[in-house]
N, C-alpha and C positions, 0 to 999 in steps of 0.2 A: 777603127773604121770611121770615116765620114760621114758624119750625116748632111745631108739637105738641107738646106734653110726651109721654112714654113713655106708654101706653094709653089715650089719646085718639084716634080715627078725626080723618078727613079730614072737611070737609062735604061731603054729597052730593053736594051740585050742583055742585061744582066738575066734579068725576068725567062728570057728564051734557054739561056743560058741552064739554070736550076730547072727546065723542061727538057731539057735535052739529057741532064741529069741522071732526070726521075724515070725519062723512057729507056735508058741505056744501063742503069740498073734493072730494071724491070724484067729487060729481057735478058741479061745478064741472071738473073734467076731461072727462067723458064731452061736455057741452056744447062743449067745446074743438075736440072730435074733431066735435062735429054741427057745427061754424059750419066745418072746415075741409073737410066732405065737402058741404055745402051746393051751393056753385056747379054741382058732377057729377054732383048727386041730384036733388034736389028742388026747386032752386032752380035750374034750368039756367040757364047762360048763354047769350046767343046764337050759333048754330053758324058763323060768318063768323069765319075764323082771323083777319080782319085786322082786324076791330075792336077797340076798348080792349076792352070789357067782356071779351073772351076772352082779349086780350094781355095783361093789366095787372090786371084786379079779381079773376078768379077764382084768379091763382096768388097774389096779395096775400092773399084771405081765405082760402086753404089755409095761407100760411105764418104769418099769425095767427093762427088755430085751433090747429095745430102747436104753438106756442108756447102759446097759452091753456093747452093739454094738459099740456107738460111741466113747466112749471110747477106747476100744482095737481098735477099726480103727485108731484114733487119735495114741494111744501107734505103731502101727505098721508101721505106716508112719513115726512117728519117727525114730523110730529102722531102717527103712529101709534106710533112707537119712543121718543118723550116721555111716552107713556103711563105 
């Protein structure tokens, strides 16, 4: 990478740029958490314990969600202390 000479600024948009970043991770997390709460919410599954869709997809798309989550949290925490 490049550096500046001494009293030269950075360019703007770089700066906007690693904001734009940090918010689009951010919410990239919070999605995380809406696709793993999805199946208990809004999206029920159906209430027959012994069918797949209750056995198998709905703790599947929890523990994906989960994941989507900590991830971007992780990615965003980054981005934010690279600032």
């Amino acid at each position: 990478m490049v550096e500046c000479p001494k009293g030269v600024s950075k360019p703007p948009g770089r700066n906007i740029m690693k904001n734009i970043n940090i918010i689009l991770s951010g919410l990239t997390a919070l999605l995380g958490l809406l696709v793993g709460i999805a199946p208990y919410t809004f999206a029920k599954v159906c209430g027959m314990a012994n069918m797949h869709c209750h056995k198998v997809t709905a703790p599947t798309v929890l523990v994906f969600g989960i994941l989507i989550f900590v991830i971007s949290a992780v990615q965003t925490v980054t981005l934010w202390k690279k600032r």
